[in-house]
C-alpha positions in Angstrom: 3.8 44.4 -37.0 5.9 43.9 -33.7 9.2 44.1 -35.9 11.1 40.7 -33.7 14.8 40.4 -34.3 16.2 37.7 -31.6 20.0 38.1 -31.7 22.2 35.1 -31.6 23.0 36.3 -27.8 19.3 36.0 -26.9 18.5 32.6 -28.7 19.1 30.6 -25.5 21.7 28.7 -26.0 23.4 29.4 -22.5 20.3 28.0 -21.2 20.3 25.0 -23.2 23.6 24.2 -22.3 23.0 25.2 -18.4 19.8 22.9 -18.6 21.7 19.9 -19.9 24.4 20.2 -17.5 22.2 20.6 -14.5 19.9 17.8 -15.7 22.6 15.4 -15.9 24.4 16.2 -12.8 21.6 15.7 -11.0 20.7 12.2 -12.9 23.9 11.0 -12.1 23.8 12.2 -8.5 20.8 10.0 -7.8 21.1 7.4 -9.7 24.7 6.2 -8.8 25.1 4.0 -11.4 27.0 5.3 -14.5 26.1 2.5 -16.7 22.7 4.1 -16.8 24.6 7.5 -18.5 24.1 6.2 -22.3 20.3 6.6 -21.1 20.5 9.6 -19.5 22.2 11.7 -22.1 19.5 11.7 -24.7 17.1 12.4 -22.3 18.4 15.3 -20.8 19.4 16.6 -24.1 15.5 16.2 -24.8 14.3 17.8 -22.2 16.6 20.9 -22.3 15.7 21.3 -25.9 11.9 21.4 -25.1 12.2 23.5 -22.3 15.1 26.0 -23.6 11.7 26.4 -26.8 9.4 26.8 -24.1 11.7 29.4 -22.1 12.5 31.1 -25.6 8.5 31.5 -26.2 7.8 32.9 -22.8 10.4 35.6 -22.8 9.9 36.2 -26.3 6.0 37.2 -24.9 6.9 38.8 -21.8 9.3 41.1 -23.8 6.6 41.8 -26.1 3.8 42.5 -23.0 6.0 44.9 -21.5 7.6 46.4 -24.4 3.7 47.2 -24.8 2.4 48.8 -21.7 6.1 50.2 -20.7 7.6 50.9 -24.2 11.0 51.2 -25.4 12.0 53.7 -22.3 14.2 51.2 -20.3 16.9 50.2 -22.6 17.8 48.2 -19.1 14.4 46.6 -19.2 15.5 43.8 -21.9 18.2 42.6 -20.5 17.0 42.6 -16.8 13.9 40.6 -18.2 16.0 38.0 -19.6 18.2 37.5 -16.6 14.6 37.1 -14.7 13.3 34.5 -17.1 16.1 32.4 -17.7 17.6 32.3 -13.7 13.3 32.0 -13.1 13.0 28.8 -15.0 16.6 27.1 -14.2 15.6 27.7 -10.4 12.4 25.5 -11.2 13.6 23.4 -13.1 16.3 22.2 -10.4 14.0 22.3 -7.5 11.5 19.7 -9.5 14.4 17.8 -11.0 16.2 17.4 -7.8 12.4 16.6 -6.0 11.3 14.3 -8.8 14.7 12.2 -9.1 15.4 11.9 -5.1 11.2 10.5 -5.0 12.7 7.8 -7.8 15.6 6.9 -5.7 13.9 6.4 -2.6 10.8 4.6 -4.2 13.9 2.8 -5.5 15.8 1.6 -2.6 12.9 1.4 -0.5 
């Protein structure tokens, strides 16, 4: 058994919340109308949600992989793994947000 406890500190809801809050600055940067924020707001919530499971899952199985080949040595190793996954992910996820939403305004306004 792998014997999997995930504290209430490592259940991701920082990231959720970072997620939600970068998601919907960025909506409402590009879009520029505020009427539209009713929209947004579920949708952001949405996709934070999925992607703060998705997140979850991957560190959950990265912390497994290298608690596997490396062991329970590092105490270090954890934590430093969790700051790489979640800062990983929140870089993406701006850079394609911020890509994907100035392509809509342009194709937009064009």
């Amino acid at each position: 058994t792998l014997n999997i406890i995930i504290n209430k500190s490592c259940s991701g809801f920082n990231f959720l919340l970072i997620a939600f809050l970068m998601l919907s600055f960025l909506a409402l940067k590009s879009i520029n109308q505020k009427k539209f924020f009713i929209l947004i707001t579920p949708a952001t919530i949405l996709i934070s949600y999925i992607l703060t499971v998705f997140v979850n899952t991957t560190r959950i199985l990265f912390s497994i992989y290298i608690n596997h080949f490396v062991g329970n040595k590092f105490s270090w190793m954890h934590q430093t793994e969790g700051t790489f996954v979640y800062l990983s992910f929140l870089i993406i996820l701006y850079l394609l947000a911020n890509h994907l939403l100035t392509k809509f305004r342009d194709e937009k306004f064009a």
